[in-house]
ZAMIKE-871468 format. One record per residue: residue in one letter; x, z, y of N, C-alpha, C in turn. Coordinates in Angstrom, 1 decimal, decimal comma. Layout:
   residu       nu       nw       nv      cau      caw      cav       cu       cw       cv
        a        X        Z        Y        X        Z        Y        X        Z        Y
...
//
This chain:
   residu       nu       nw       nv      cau      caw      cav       cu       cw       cv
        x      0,8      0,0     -1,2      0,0      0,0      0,0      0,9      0,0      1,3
        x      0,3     -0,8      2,1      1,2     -1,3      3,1      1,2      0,5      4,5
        x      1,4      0,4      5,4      1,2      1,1      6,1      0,0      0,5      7,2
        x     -0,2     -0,3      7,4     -1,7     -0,5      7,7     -2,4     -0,1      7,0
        x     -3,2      0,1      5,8     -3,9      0,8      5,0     -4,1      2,4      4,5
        x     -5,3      3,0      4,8     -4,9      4,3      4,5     -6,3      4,4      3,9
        x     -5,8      4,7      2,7     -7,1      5,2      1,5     -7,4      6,9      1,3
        x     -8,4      6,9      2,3     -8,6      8,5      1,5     -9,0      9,4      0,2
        x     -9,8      8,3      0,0    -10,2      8,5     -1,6     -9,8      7,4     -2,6
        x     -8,7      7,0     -3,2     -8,6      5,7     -3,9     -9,3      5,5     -4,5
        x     -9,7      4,7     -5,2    -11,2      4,3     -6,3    -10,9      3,7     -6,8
        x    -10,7      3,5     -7,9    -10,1      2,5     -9,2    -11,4      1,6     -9,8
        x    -12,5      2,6     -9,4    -13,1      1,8    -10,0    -14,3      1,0     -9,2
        x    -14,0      0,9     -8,1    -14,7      0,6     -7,2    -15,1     -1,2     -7,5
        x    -16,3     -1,2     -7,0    -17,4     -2,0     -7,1    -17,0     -3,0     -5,5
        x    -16,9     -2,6     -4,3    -16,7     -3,5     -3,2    -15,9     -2,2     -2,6
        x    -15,2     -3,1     -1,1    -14,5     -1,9     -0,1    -14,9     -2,3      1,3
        x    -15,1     -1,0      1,9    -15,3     -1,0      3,4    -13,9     -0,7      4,2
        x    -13,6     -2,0      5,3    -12,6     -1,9      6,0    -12,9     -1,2      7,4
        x    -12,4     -0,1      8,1    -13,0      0,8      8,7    -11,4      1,0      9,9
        x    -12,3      0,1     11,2    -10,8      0,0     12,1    -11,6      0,7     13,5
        x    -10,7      1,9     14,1    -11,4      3,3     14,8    -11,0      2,4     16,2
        x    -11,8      3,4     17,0    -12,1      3,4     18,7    -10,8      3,2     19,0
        x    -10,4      2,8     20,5     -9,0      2,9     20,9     -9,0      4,4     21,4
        x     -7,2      4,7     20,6     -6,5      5,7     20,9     -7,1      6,6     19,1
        x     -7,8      5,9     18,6     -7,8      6,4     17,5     -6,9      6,2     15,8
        x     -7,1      7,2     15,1     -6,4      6,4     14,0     -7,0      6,7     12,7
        x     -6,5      6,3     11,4     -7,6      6,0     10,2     -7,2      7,4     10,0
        x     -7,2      8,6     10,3     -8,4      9,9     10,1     -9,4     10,4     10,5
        x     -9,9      9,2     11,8    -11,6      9,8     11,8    -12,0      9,4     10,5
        x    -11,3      8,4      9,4    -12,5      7,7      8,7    -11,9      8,7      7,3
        x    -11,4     10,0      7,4    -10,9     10,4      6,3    -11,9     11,1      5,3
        x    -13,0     11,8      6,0    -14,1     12,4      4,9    -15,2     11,0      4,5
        x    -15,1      9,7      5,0    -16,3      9,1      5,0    -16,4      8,5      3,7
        x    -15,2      8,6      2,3    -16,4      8,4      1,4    -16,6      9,5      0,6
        x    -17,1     10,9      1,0    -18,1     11,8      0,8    -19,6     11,5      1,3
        x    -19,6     10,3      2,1    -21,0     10,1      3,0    -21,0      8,5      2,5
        x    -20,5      8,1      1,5    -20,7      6,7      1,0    -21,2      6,6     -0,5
        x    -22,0      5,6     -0,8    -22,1      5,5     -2,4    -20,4      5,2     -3,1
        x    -20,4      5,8     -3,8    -19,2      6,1     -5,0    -18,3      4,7     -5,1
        x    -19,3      3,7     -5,6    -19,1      2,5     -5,6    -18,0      1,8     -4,9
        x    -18,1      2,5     -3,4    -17,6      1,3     -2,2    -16,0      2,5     -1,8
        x    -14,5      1,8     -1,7    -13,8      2,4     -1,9    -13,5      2,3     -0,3
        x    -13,4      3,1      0,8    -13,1      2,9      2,1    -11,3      3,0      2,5
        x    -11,1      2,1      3,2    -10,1      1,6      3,6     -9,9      1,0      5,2
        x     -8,8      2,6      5,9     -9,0      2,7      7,2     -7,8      2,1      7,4
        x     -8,0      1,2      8,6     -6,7      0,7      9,0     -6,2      1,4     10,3
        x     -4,8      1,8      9,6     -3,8      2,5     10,4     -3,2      1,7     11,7
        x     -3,5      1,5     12,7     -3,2      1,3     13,9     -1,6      1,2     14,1
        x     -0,7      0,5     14,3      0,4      0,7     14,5      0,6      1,4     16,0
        x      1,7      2,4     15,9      2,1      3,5     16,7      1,6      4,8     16,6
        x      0,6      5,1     15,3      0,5      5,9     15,1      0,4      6,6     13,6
        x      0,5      7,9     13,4      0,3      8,8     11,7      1,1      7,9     11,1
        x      1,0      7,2     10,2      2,0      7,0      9,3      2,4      5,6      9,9
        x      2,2      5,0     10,5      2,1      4,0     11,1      3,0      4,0     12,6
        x      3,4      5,4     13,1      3,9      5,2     14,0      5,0      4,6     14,6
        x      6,3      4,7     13,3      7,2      3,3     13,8      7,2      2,1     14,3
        x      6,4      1,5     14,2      5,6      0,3     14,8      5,2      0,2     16,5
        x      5,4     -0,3     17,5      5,0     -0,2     18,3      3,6     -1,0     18,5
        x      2,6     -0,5     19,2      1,6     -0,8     18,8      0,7     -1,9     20,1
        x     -0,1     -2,8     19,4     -0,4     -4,4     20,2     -1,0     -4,2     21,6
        x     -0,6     -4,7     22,2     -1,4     -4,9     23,5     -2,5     -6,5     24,0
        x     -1,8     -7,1     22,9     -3,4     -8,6     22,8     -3,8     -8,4     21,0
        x     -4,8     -9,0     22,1     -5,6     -9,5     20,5     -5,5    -10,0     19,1
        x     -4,7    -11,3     19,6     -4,4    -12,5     18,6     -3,0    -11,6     17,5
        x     -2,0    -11,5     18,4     -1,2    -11,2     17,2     -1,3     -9,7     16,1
        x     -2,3     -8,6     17,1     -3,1     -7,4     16,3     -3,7     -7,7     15,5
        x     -4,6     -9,3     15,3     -5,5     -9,4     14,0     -4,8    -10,4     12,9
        x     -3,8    -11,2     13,6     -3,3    -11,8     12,5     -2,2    -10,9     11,6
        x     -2,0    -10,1     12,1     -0,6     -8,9     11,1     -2,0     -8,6     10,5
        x     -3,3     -8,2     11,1     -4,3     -7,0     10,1     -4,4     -8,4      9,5
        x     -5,1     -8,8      9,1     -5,2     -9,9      8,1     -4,1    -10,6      7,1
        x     -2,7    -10,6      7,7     -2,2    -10,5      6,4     -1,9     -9,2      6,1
        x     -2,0     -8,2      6,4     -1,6     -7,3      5,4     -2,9     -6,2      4,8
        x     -3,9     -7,3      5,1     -5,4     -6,9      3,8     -5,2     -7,9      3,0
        x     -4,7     -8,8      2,6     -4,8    -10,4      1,4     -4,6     -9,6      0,5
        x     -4,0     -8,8      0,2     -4,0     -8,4     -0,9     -5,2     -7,4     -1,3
        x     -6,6     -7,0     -0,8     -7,4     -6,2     -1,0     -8,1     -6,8     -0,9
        x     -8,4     -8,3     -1,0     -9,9     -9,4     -0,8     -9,9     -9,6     -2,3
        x     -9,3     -9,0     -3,2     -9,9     -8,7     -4,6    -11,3     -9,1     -5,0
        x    -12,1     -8,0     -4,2    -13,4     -7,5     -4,0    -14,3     -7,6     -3,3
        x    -15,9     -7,5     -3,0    -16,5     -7,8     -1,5    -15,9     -6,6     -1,2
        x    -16,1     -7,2      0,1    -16,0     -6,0      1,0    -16,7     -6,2      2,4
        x    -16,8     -5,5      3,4    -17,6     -5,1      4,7    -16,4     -4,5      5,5
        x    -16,7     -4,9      7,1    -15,8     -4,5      7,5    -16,9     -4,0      9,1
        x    -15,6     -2,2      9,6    -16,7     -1,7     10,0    -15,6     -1,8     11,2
        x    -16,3     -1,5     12,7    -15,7     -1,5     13,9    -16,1     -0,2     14,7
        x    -15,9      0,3     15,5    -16,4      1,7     16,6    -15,6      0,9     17,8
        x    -16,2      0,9     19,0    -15,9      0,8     20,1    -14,6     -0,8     20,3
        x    -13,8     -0,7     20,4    -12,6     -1,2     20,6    -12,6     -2,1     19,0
        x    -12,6     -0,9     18,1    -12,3     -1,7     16,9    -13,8     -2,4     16,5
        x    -15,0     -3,0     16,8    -15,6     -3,6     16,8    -15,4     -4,7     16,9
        x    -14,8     -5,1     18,6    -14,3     -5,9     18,6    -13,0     -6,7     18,1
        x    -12,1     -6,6     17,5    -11,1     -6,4     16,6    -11,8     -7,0     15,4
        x    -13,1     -6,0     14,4    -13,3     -6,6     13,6    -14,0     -7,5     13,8
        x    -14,8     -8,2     14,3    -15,3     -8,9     15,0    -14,1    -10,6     14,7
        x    -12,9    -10,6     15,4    -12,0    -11,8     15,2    -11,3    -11,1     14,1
        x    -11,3    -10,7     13,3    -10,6    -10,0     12,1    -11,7    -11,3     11,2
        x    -13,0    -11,1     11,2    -13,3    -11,7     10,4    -13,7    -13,9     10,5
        x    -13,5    -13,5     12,0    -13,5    -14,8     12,1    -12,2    -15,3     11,9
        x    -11,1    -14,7     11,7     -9,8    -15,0     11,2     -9,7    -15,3      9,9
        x     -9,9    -14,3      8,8    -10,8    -14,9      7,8    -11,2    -15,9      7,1
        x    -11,8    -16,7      8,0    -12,1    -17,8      8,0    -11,4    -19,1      8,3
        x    -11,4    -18,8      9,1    -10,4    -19,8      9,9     -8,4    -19,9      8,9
        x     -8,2    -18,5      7,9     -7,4    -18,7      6,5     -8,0    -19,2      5,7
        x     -9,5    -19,6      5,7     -9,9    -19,8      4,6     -9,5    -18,5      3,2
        x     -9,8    -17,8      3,5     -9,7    -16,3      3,3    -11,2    -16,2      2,5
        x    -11,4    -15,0      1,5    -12,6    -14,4      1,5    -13,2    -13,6      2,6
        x    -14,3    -14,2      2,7    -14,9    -13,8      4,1    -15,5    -12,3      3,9
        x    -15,9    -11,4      5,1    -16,7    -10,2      4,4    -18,0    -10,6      4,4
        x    -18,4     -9,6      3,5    -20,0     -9,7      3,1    -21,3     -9,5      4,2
        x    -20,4     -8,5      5,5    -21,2     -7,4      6,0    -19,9     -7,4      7,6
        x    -20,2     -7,4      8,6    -19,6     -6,9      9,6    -20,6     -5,7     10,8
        x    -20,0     -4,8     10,5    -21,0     -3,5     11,1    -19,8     -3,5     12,6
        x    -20,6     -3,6     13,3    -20,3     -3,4     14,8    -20,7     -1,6     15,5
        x    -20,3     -0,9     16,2    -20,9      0,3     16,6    -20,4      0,6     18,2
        x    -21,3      1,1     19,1    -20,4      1,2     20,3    -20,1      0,2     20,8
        x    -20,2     -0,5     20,7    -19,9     -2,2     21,4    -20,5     -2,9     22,1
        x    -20,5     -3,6     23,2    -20,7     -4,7     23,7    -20,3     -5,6     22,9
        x    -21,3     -7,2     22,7    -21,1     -8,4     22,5    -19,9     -8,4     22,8
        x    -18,6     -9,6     21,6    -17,9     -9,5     21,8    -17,3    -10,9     23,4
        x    -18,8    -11,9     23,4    -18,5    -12,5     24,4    -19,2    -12,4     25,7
        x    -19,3    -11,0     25,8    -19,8    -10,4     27,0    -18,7     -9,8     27,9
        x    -18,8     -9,6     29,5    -17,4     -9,3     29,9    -17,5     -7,8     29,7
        x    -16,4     -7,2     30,3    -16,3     -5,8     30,3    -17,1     -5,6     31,8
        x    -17,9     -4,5     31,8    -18,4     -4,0     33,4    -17,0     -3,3     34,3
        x    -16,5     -2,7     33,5    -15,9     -1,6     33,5    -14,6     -2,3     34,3
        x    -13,6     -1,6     35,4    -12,4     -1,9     36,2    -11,4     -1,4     35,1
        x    -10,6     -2,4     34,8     -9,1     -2,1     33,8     -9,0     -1,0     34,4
        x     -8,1     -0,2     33,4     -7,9      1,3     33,8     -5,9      1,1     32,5
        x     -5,9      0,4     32,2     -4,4      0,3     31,4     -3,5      0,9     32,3
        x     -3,4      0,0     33,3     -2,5      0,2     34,4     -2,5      1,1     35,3
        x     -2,9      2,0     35,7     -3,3      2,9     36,6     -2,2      4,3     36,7
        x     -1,8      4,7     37,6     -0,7      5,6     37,3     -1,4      6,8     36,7
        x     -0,5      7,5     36,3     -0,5      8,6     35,2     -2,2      9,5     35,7
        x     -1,8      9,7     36,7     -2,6     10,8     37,2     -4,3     10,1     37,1
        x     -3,8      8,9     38,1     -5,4      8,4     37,7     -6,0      8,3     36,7
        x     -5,1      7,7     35,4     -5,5      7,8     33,8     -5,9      9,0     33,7
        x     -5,4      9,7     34,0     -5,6     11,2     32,9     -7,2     11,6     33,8
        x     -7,5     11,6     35,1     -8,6     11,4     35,4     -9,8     10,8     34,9
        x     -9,6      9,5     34,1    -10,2      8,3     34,1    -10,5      9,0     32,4
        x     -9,8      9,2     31,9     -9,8      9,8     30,1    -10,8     11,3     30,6
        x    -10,6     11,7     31,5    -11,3     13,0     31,6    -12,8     12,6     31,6
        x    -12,9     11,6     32,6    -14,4     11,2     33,1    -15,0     10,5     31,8
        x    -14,4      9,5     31,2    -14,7      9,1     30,2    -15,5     10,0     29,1
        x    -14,9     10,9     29,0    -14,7     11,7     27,5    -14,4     11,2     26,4
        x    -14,1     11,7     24,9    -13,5     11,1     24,0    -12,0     11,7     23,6
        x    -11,3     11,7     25,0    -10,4     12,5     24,5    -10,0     13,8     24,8
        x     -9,4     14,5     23,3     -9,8     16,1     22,9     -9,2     16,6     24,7
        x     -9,9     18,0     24,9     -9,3     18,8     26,2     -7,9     19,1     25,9
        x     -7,6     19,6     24,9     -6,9     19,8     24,7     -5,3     19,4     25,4
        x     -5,4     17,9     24,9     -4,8     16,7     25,2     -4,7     16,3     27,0
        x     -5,8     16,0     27,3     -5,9     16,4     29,2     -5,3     16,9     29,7
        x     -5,5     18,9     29,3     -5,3     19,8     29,5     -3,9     20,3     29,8
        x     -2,8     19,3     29,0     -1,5     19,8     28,9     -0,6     18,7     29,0
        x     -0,1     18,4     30,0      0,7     17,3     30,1      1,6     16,7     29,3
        x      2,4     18,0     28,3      3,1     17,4     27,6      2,6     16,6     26,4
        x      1,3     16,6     25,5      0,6     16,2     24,8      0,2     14,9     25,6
        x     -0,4     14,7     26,4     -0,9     13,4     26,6      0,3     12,6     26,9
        x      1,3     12,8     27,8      2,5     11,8     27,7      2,9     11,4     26,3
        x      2,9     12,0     25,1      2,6     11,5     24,1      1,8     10,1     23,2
        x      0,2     10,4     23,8     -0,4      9,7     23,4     -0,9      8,9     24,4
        x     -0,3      8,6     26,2     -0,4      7,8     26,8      0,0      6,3     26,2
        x      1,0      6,1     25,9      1,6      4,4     25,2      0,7      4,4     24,5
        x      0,5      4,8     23,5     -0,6      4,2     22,3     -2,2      4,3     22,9
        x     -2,7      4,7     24,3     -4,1      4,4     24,7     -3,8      3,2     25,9
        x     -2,5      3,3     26,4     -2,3      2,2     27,3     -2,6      0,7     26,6
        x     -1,8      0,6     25,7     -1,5     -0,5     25,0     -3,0     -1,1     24,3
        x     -3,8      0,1     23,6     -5,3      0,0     23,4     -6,0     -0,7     24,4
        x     -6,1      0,2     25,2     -6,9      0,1     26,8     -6,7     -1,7     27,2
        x     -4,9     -2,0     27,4     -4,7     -3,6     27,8     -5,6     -4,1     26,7
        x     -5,1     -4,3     25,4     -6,1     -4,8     24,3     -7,3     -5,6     24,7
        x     -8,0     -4,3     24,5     -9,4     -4,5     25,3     -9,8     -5,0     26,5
        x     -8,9     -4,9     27,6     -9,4     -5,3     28,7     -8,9     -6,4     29,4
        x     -7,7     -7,1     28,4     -7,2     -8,4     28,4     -8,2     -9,2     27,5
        x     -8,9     -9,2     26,3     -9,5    -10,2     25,5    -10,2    -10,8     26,2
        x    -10,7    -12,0     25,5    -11,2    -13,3     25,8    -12,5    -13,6     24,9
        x    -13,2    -13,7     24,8    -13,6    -14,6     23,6    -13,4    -16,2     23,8
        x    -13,2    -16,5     23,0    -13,3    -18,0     22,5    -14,6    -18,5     21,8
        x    -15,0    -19,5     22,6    -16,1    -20,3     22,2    -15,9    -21,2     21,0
        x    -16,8    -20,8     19,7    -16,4    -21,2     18,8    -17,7    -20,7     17,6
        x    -18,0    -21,8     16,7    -18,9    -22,1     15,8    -19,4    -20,4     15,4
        x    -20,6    -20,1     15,3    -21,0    -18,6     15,0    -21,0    -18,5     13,8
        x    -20,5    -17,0     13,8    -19,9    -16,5     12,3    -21,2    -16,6     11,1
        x    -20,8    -16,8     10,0    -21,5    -17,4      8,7    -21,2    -15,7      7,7
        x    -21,6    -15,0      9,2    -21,3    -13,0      8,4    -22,8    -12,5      8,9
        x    -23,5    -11,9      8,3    -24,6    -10,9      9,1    -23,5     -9,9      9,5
        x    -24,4     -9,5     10,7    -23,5     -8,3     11,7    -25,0     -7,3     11,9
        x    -24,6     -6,0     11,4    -25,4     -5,0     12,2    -25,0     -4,6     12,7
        x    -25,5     -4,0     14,2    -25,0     -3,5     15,3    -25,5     -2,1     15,2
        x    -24,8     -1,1     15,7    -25,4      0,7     15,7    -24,8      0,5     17,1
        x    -26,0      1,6     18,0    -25,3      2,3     19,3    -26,1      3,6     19,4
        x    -25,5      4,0     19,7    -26,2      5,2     20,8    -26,9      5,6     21,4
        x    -28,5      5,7     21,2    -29,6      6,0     22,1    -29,1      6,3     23,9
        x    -28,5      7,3     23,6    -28,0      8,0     25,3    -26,6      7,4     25,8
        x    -26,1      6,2     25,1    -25,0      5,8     25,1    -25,0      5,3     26,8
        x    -23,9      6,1     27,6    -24,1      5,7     29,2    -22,8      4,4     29,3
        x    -22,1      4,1     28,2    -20,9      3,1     28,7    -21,6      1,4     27,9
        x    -22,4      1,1     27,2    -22,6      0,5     26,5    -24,3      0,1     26,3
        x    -25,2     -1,0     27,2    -26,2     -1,2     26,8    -27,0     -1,7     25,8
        x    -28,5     -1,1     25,5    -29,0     -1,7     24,3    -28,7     -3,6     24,3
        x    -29,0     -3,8     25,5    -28,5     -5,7     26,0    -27,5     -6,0     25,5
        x    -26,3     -5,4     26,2    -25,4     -5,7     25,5    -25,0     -5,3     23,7
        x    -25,4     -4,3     22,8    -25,5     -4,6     22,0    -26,4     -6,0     21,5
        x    -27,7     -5,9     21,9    -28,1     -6,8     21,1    -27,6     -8,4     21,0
        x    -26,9     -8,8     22,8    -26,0     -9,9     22,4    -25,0    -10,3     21,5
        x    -24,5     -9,1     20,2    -24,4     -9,4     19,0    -25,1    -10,6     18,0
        x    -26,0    -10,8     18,2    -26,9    -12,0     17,6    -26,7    -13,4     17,6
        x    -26,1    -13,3     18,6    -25,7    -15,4     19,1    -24,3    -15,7     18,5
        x    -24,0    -14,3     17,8    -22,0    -14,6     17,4    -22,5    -14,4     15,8
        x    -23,8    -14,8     15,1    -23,6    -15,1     13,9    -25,0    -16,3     13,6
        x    -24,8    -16,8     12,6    -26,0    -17,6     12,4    -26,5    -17,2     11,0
        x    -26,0    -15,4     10,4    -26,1    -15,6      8,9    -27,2    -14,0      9,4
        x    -27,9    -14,0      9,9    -28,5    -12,5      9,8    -27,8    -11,5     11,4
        x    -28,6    -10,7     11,9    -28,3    -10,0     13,0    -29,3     -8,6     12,7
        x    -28,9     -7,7     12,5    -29,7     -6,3     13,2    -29,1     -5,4     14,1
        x    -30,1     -4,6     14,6    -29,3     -3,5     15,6    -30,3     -2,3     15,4
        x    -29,8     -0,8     15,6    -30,3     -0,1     15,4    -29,7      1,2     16,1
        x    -30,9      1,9     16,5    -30,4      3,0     18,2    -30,6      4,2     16,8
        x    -29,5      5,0     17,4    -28,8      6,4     16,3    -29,1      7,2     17,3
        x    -28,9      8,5     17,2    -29,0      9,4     18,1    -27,3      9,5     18,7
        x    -27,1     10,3     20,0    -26,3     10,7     20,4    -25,9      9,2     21,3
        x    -24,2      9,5     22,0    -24,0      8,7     23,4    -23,0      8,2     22,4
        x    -22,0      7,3     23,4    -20,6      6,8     23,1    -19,9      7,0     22,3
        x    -20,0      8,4     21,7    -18,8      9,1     20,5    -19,6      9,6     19,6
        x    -20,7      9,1     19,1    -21,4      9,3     18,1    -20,7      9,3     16,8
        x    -19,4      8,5     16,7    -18,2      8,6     15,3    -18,5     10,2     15,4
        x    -18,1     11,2     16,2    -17,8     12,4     16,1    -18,9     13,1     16,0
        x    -19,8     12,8     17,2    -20,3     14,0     17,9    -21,9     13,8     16,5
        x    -22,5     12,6     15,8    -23,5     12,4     14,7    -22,5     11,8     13,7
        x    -21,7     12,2     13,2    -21,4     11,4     11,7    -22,0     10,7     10,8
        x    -23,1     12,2     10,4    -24,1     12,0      9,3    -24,8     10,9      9,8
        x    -25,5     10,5     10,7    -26,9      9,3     10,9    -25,8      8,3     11,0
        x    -24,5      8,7     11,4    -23,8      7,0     11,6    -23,4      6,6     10,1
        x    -22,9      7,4      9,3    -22,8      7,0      7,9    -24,2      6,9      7,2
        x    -24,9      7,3      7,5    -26,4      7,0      6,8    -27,0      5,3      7,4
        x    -26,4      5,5      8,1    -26,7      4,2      8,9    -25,8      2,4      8,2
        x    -24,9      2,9      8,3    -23,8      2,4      7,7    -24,4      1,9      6,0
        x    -24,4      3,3      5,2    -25,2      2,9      3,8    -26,0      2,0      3,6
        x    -27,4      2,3      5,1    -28,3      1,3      4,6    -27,8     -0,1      4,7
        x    -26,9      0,0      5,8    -26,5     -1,7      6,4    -25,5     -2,5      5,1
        x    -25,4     -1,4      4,3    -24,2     -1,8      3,0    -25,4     -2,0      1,7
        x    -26,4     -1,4      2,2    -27,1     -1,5      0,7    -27,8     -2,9      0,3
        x    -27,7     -3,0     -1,2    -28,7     -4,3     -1,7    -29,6     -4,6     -0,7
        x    -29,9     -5,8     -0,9    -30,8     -6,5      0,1    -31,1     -6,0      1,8
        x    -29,9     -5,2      2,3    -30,2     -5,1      3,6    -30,3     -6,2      4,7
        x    -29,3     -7,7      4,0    -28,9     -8,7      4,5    -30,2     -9,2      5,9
        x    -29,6     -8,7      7,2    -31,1     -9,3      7,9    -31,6    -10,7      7,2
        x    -32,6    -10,8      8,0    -33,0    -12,5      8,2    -32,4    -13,3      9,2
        x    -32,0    -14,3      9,1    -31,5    -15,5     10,0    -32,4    -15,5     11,3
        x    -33,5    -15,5     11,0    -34,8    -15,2     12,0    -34,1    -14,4     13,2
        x    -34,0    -13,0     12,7    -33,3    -11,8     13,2    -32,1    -12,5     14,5
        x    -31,4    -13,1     14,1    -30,2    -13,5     14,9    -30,7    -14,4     15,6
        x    -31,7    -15,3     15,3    -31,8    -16,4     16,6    -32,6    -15,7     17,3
        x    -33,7    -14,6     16,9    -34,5    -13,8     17,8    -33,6    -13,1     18,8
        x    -33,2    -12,8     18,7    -31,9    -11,7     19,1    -31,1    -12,3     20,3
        x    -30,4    -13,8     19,7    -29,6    -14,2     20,6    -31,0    -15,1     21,8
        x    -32,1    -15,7     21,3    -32,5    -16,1     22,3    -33,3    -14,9     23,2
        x    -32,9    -13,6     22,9    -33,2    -13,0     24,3    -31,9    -12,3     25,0
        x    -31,0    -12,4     23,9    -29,5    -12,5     24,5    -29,3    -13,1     25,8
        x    -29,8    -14,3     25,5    -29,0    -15,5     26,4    -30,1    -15,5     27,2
        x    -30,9    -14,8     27,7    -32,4    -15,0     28,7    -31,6    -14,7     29,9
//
């Protein structure tokens, strides 16, 4: 197993795997109890972020393109099996050209792309870059946000730490582009956050026009950081979007995208 990969529960005998790539400034230990909250079956598989946990030797991407092409080859060897690939905030979008990458290797495609916290990936950001911003104003800007621990805020010497690895995130995200290009042949369910104040139901729903194989969306309780702050309904959520015949209808997605694009 590469150092991109981090299995918390290995599964030998697993039936399909969920690829599970975390918010920015995160790393594959939010995804470490989640298959206690999965059917048995599906073996979860968090990708480790370079620059951080075991992964930290690596300095870690600031665009898009060359972050998804390293994650993609260094999953070929786990397309064994179906699998589903899940996103939170940042990593949404990620999985999002992860799997249209996929394709475009002529790769096995995933079965299932679960979006969460997201804006459409070809929607712009509302939001004023904040990568660049001197120290002070960042640690501000992380305060207002929330997300990250007090802790970390709280004490200068800890966040200088984990400044590079949210900077480098932050560009990520607030450099991409989408590219106009044939809609994905993946059903995508979308999850947000009822009270989510950074991310609208609109903008989730314009998820729909970036597939032509199925689209749903579905409001969970809690805001922005619902990974942490509701687990349980986000992994319950998750199961059903993984379960037999949850596959939307096609219907679904052109419904979706034509109030997208209104």
């Amino acid at each position: 197993m590469t150092a991109w990969v981090h299995k918390p529960k290995p599964n030998s005998v697993a039936r399909s795997r969920l690829f599970c790539i975390p918010f920015a400034g995160g790393s594959a230990s939010v995804f470490q109890n989640w298959p206690e909250g999965l059917p048995g079956q599906i073996e979860v598989c968090a990708l480790q972020m370079p620059g951080r946990q075991s992964h930290a030797s690596a300095a870690p991407f600031n665009r898009m393109s060359p972050l998804v092409h390293a994650m993609c080859d260094a999953l070929r060897d786990l397309l064994d099996l179906p699998y589903a690939i899940f996103g939170n905030c940042t990593g949404s979008l990620i999985a999002y050209e992860v799997a249209v990458r996929m394709g475009a290797l002529d790769l096995r495609p995933p079965d299932q792309l679960i979006v969460s916290c997201s804006r459409a990936a070809h929607l712009p950001d509302r939001d004023a870059p904040i990568h660049a911003l001197p120290r002070d104003e960042l640690r501000a800007e992380l305060d207002r946000l929330g997300g990250t621990p007090e802790q970390v805020i709280a004490h200068p010497e800890l966040l200088d730490l984990v400044l590079p690895v949210l900077r480098a995130d932050f560009e990520l995200a607030e450099t991409y582009r989408h590219r106009e290009r044939p809609a994905l042949s993946v059903p995508i369910h979308a999850l947000y956050g009822q009270d989510d104040p950074i991310v609208s139901p609109e903008e989730v729903e314009g998820w729909g026009v970036l597939t032509d194989a199925g689209f749903s969306m579905k409001a969970l309780p809690g805001g922005h950081y619902l990974i942490d702050s509701h687990a349980e309904a986000l992994l319950s959520a998750v199961t059903s979007a993984l379960s037999p015949g949850a596959r939307p209808a096609r219907s679904d997605a052109v419904q979706a995208g034509a109030t997208a694009s209104a």
